[in-house]
Structure formats: structure tokens, C-alpha cells
C-alpha positions as a Markdown table, in Angstrom:
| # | Residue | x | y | z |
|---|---|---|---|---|
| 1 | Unk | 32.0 | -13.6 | -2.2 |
| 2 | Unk | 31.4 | -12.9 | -5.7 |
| 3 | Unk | 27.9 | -10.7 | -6.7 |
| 4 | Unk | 24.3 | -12.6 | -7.5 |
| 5 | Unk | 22.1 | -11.9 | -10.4 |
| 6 | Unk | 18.9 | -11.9 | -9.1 |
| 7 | Unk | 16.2 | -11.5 | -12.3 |
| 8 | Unk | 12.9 | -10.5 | -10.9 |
| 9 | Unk | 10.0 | -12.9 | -12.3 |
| 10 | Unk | 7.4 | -10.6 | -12.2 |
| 11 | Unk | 4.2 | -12.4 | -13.9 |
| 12 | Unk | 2.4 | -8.9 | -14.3 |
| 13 | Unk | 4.7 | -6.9 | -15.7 |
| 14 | Unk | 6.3 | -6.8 | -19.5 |
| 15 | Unk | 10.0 | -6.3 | -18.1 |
| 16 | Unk | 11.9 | -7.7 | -16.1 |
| 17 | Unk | 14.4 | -5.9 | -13.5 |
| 18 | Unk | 17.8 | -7.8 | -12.8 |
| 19 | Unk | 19.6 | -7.0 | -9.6 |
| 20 | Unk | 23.1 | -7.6 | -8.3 |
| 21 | Unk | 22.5 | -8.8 | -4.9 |
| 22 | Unk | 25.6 | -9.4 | -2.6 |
| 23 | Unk | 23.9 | -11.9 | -0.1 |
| 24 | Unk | 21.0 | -13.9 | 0.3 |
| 25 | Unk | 20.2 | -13.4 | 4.0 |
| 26 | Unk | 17.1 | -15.6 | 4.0 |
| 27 | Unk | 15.0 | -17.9 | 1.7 |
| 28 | Unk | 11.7 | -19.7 | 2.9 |
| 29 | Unk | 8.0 | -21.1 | 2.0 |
| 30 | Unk | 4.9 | -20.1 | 3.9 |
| 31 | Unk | 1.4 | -21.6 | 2.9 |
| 32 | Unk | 0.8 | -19.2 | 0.4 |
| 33 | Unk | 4.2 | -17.6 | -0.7 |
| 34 | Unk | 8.0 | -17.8 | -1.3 |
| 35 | Unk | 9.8 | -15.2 | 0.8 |
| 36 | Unk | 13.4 | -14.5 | 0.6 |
| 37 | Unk | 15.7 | -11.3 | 2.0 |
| 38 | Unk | 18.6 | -10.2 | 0.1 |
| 39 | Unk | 21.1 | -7.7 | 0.1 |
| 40 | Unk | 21.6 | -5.4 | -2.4 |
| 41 | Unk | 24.7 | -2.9 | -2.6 |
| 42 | Unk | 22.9 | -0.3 | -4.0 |
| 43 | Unk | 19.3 | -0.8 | -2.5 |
| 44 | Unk | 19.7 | -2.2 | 1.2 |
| 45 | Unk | 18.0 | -5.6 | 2.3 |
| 46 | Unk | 15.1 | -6.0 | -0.5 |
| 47 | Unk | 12.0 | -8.5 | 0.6 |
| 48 | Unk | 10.8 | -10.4 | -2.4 |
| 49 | Unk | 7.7 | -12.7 | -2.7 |
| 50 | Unk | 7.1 | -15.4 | -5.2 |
| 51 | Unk | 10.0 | -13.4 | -7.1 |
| 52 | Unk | 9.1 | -9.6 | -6.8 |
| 53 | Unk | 10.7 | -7.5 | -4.8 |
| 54 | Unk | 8.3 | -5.9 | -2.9 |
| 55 | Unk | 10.6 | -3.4 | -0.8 |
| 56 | Unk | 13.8 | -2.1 | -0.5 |
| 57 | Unk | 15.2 | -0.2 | 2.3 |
| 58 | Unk | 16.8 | 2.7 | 0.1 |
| 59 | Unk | 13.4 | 3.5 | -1.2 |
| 60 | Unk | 10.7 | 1.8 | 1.0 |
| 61 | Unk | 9.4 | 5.7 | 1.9 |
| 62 | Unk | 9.0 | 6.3 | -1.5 |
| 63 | Unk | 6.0 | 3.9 | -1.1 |
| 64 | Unk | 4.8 | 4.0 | 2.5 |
| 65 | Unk | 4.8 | 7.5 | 3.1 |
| 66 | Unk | 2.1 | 8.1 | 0.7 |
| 67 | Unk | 0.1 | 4.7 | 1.3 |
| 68 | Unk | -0.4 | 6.1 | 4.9 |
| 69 | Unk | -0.4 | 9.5 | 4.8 |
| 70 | Unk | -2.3 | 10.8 | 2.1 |
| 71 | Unk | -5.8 | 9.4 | 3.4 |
| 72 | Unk | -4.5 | 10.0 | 7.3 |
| 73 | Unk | -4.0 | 13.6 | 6.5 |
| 74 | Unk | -7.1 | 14.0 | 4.7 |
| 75 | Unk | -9.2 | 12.9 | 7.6 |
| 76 | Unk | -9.5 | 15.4 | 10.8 |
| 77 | Unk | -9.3 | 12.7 | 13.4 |
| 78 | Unk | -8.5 | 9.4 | 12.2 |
| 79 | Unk | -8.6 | 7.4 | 15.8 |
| 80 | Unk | -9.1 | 3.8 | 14.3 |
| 81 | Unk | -7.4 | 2.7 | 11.4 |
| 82 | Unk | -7.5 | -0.8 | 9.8 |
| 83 | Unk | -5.0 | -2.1 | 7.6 |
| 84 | Unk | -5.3 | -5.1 | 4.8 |
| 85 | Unk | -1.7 | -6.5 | 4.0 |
| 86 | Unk | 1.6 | -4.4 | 4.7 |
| 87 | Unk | 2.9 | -7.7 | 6.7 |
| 88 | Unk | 6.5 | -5.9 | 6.4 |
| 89 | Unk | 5.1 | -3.1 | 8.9 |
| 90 | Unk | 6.8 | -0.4 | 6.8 |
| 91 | Unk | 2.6 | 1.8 | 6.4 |
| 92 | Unk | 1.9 | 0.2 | 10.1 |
| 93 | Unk | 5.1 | 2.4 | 11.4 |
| 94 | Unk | 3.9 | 5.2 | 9.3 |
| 95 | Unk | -0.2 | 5.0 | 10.9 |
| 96 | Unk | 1.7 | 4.8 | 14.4 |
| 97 | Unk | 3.9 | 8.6 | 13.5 |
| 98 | Unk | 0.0 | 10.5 | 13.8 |
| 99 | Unk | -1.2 | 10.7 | 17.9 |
| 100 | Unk | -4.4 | 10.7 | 16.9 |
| 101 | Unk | -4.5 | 7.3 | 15.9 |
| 102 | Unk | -5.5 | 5.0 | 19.3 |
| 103 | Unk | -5.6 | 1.8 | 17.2 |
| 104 | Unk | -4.3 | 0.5 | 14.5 |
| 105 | Unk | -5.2 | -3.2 | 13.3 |
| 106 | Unk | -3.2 | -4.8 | 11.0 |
| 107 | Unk | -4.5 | -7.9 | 9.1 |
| 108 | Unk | -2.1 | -10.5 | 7.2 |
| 109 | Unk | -2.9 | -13.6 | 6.4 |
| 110 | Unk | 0.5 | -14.4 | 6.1 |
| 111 | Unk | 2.4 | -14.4 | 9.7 |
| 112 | Unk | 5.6 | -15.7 | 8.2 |
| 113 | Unk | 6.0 | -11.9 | 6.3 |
| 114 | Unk | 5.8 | -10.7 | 9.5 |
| 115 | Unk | 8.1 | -12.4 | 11.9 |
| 116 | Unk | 10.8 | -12.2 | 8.7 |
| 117 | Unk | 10.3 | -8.8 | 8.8 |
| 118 | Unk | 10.7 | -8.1 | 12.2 |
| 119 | Unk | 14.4 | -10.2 | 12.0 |
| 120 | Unk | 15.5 | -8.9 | 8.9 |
| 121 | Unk | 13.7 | -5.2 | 8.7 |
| 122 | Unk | 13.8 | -3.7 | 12.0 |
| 123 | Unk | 13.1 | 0.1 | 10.5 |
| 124 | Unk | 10.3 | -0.9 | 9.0 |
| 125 | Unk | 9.0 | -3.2 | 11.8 |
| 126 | Unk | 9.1 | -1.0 | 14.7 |
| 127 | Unk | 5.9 | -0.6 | 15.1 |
| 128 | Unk | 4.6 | -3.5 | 16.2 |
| 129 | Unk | 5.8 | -3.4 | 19.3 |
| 130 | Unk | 3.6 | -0.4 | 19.9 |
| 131 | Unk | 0.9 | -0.8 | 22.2 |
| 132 | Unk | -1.8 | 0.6 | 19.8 |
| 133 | Unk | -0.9 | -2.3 | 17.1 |
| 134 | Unk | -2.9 | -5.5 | 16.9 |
| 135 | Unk | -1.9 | -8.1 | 14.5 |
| 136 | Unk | -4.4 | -10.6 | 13.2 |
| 137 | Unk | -3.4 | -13.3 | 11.2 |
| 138 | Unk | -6.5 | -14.1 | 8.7 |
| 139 | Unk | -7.9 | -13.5 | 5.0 |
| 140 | Unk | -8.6 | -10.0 | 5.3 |
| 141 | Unk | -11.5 | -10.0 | 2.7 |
| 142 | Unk | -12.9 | -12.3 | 5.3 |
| 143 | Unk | -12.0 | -10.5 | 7.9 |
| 144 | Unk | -13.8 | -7.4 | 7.4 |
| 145 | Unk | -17.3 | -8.2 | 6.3 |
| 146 | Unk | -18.1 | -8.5 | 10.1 |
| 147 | Unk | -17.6 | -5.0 | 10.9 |
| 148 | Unk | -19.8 | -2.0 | 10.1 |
| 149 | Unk | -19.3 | 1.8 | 11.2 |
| 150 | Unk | -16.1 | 0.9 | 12.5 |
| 151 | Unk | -12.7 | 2.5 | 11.1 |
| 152 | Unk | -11.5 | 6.1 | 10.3 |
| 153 | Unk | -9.5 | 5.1 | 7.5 |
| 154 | Unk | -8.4 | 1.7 | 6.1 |
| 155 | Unk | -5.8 | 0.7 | 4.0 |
| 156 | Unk | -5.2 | -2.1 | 1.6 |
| 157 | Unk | -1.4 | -2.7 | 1.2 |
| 158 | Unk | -1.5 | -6.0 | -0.8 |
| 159 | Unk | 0.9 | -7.9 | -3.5 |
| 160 | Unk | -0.5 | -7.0 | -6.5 |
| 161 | Unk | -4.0 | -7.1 | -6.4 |
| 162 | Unk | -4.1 | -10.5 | -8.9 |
| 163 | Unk | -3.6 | -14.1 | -8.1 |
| 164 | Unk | -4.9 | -14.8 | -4.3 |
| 165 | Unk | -5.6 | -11.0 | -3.8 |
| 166 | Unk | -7.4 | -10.1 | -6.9 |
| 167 | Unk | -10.6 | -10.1 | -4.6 |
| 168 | Unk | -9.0 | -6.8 | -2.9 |
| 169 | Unk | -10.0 | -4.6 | -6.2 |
| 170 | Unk | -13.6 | -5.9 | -6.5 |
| 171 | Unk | -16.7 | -4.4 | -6.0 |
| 172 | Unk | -18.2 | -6.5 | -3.6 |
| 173 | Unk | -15.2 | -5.5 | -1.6 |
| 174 | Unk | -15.2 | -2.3 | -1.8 |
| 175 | Unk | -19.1 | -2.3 | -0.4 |
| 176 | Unk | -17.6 | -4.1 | 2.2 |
| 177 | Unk | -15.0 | -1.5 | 3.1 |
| 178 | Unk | -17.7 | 1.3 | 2.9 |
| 179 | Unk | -19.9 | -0.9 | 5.1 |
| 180 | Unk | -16.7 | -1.1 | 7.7 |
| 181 | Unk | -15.7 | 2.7 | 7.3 |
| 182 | Unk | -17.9 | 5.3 | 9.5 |
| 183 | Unk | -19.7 | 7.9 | 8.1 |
| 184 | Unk | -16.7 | 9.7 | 7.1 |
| 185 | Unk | -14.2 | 7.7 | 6.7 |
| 186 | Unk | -11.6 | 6.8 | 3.9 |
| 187 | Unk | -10.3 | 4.2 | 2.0 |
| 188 | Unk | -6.9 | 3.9 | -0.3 |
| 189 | Unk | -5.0 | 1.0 | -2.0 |
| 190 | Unk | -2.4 | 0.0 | -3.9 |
| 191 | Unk | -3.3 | 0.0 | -7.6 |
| 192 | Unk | -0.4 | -0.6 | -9.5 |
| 193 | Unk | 1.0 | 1.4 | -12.5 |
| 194 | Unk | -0.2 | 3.5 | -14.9 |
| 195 | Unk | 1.4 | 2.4 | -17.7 |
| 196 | Unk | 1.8 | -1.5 | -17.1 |
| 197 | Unk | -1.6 | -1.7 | -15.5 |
| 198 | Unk | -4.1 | 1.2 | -17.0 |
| 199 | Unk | -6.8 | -0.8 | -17.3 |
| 200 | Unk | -6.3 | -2.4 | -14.1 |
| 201 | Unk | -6.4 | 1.2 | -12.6 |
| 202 | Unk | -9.2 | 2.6 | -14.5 |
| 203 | Unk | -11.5 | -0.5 | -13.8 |
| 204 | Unk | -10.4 | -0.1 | -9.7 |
| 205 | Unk | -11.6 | 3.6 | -10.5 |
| 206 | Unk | -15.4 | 3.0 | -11.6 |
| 207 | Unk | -16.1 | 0.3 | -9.4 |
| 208 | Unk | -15.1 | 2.8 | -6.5 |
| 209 | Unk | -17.2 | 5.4 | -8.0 |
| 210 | Unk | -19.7 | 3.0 | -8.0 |
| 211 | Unk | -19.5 | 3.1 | -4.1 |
| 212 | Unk | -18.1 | 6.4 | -3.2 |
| 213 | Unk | -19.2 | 9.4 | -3.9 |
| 214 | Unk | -16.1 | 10.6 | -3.5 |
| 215 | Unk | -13.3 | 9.0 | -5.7 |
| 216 | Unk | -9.5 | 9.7 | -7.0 |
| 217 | Unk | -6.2 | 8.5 | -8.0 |
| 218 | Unk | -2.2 | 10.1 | -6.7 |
| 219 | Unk | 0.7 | 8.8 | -7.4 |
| 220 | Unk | 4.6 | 8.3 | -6.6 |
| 221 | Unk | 7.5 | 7.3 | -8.8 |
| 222 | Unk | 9.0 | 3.8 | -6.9 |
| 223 | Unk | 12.1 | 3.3 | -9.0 |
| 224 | Unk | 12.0 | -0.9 | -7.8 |
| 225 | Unk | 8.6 | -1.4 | -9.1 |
| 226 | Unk | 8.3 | -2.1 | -13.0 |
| 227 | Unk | 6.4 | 0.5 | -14.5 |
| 228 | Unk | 7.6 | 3.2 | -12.0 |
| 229 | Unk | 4.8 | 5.3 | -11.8 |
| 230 | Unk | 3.0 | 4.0 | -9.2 |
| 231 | Unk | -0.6 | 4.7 | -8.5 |
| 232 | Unk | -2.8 | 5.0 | -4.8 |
| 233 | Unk | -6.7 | 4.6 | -5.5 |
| 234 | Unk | -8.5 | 6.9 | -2.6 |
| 235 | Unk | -12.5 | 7.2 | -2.0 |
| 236 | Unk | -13.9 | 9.2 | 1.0 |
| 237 | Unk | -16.9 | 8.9 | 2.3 |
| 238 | Unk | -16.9 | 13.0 | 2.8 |
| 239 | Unk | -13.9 | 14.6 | 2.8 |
| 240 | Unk | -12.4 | 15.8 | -0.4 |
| 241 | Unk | -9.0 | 14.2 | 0.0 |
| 242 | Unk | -6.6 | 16.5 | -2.3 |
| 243 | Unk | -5.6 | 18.3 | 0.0 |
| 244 | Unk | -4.4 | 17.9 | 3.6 |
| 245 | Unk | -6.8 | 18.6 | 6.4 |
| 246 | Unk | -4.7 | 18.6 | 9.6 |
| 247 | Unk | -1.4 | 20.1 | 9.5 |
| 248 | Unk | 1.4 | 17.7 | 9.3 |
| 249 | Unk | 3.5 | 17.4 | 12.0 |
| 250 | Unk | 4.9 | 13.7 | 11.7 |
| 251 | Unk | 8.1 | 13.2 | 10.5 |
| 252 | Unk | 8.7 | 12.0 | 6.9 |
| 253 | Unk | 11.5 | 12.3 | 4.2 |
| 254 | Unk | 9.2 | 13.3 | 1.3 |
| 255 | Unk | 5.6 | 13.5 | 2.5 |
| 256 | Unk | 4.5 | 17.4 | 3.2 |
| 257 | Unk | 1.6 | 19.1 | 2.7 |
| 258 | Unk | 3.1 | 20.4 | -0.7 |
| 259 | Unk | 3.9 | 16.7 | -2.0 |
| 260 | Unk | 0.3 | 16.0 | -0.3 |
| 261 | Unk | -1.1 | 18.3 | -3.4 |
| 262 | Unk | 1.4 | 17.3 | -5.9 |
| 263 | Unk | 0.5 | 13.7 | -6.2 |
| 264 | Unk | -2.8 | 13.7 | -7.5 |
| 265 | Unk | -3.1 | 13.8 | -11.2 |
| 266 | Unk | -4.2 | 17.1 | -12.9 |
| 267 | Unk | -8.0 | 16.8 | -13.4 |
| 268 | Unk | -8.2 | 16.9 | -16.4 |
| 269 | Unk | -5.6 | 14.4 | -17.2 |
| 270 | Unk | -7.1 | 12.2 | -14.4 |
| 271 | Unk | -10.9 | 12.5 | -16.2 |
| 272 | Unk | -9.2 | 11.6 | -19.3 |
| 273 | Unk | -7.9 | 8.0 | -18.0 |
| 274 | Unk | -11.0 | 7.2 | -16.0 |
| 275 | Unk | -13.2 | 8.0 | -18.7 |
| 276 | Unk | -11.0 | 5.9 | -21.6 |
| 277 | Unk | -9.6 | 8.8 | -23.3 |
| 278 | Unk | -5.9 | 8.4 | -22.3 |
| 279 | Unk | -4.8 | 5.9 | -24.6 |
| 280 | Unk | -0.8 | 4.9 | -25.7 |
């Protein structure tokens, strides 16, 4: 069988990736989103959704390693997690590596994501079969404004935040979240790139610091996602969050206490963007 161009139709981005994709393993429509698996001779299966690739399995780490264990590491005893999103499973598996955690909810409106993943992604879907997981299928901007003092840590893994989840990066959220967190608990999302989406990230920024007292940005360089340098917005409730505060034990390919450190911008470079100085 001869190789497919697949050309990424990224709405949010100014490029656009092309791939060469040997076989298209699955293509579908859920209520709110085109889903298709592919293969990819130099990537693994790849998920994409309304046209982006959101994962592959070459790099998928790259991504979830940090989502998860960044704000897990920073907190001393992070029992009950929530996350928003991450249908795929891939930051689920990654919650579910720390004992501490005795429950982990994961909320996606989108059940179709899941029950592709789980058929097509099987390293990255493992842990829902774990007896601490509990999926709920529902909106979850919805879904959290009935809980207060309730989570450890919660984590928005979203599509980009625009479109149907634009509401995950505003502030009334976000006073949701701090409602639903306990009185030292943390919150990180997804918040795009630097360079495609700085004003995206900076606005993220001072609407959390309009929450938090405790707000900051780290990053990691996912080489499928246009713009490459990807950024992870944090806010604790108390805990400064650059640097680990349990020693990490769970097994990872990049994550470490080092890489913990490493990802967060310089200060001084990270005041400049907030504060509108960094400019290009």
C-alpha cells in the first residue's frame, strides 16, 4: 500500500504539519468531534480530532509526563485528583504511577475518545481498568461547579482551549476550580504555545493571578504540536510548585526531579512575558 499525506488543518495555528501516514486504522464522528487513528512510520498510531493530531505514541510522554507530574510532585499527598479532558487516558495512566493517589476522576464529555482509545491505544489506556479510575461522561465546566474542598490537584487536559473549550481558560472557571480544590491544592492546564499563542498564555496567566496567589508557567518541547514549545499553566493554592516536594519514585522516561526544575521559565524571562514585555 502506497504512503498517505495527511496535512494537519489546524485552525489555530499559522503552519501546517504534513505527515506520511501508512494506514488509516480508524475514522469516525462523535457529537462533538471527528476522530480518526492512523499510523505513522515514524511516529506510531497518532489520534487526531477535527484534523489535529493530538498524540502520537513516539512522543506522547513528551506531553503527559509533565501534565501530571509536575503539580502531583509539588503537592505532599495528593489523594484525590480530578481530571478535565485527557479522554486518550495517556495523564490518567500517569496520576495512577503515584500510590498516594486513592482516586482519580476523569471527566470527558466525549465517551467516543475514550473507548477509541482503549481499542487503538492500549499504552496509553491502561489505566482505566484500575480500580481507583472513575470515568464520567459530562461537560466538565459543568461538572465541577458542584464540588467545593474537594480535590488535591486537578488537571485540565483539553483540545485547545478555543472553540467548545474556550470556557476551560476563563475566569469564572478558574474560581470554580479554586472553589473545588482544598485548601492546598493545585491546578495546571494545557496552555498552548509560546510563540503561536502568547497572548493566549499571558491572558491564562493574569486571570489565574487573579485567583491564585500562587501562579506560573513550565514548559516542554512536543515536536507534533505546531509551535513546539509547549506551555503548562500551574497555580497553587500554597505550595510553591518549582520544585518537587516528594521524591519521585514513579517511573518516567524524561520526568525527574532535575527536569521537574528545568521546565519552568527563568524568572525573569517568565515576568517579562506576563507583564507584556516579551514581544517578537
Amino acid at each position: 500500500m502506497r504512503d498517505i499525506l495527511f496535512i494537519e488543518r489546524d485552525p489555530y495555528a499559522p503552519i501546517r504539519h504534513c505527515y506520511t501516514i501508512s494506514k488509516i486504522l480508524y475514522q469516525g464522528k462523535s457529537p462533538f468531534q471527528e476522530i480518526q487513528v492512523v499510523e505513522s512510520p515514524e511516529f506510531g498510531r497518532m489520534l487526531i480530532l477535527d484534523g489535529v493530531v493530538q498524540l502520537d505514541e513516539k512522543y506522547e510522554f513528551l506531553y503527559h509526563e509533565y501534565l501530571a507530574h509536575v503539580p502531583l510532585h509539588a503537592h505532599p499527598e495528593p489523594k484525590n485528583v480530578l481530571i478535565i479532558g485527557g479522554g486518550d487516558g495517556g495523564t490518567l495512566r500517569e496520576v495512577l504511577k503515584h500510590d498516594v493517589v486513592e482516586r482519580a476522576i476523569l471527566v470527558d464529555i466525549d465517551k467516543e475518545v475514550i473507548e477509541v482509545s482503549k481499542k487503538f491505544f492500549p499504552t496509553l489506556s491502561v489505566g482505566f481498568g484500575d480500580s481507583r479510575a472513575i470515568v464520567v461522561n459530562e461537560d466538565g465546566y459543568k461538572y465541577i461547579q458542584d464540588y467545593e474542598n474537594e480535590f488535591d490537584v486537578i488537571i485540565v487536559d483539553s483540545t485547545d482551549p478555543v472553540g467548545f473549550a474556550h470556557v476551560l481558560i476563563t475566569e469564572d472557571f478558574f474560581r470554580y476550580v479554586y472553589k473545588a480544590l482544598k485548601n492546598d491544592g493545585i491546578f495546571v492546564a494545557q496552555t498552548e504555545s509560546i510563540h503561536y499563542h502568547l497572548d493566549m498564555v499571558r491572558t491564562t496567566q493574569q486571570r489565574l493571578r487573579k485567583v491564585f496567589p500562587i501562579v506560573d508557567l513550565y514548559t516542554s518541547i512536543i515536536p507534533i504540536y505546531a509551535g513546539y514549545w509547549w506551555t503548562f499553566s500551574i497555580a497553587s493554592k500554597k505550595y510553591p510548585v518549582r520544585s518537587p516536594i516528594r521524591e519521585v519514585k514513579v517511573q518516567t522516561k524524561i520526568y525527574d526531579a532535575d527536569m521537574h526544575e528545568y521546565a519552568f521559565l527563568p524568572e525573569k524571562f517568565y515576568d517579562k512575558l506576563v507583564n507584556g514585555d516579551y514581544k517578537y
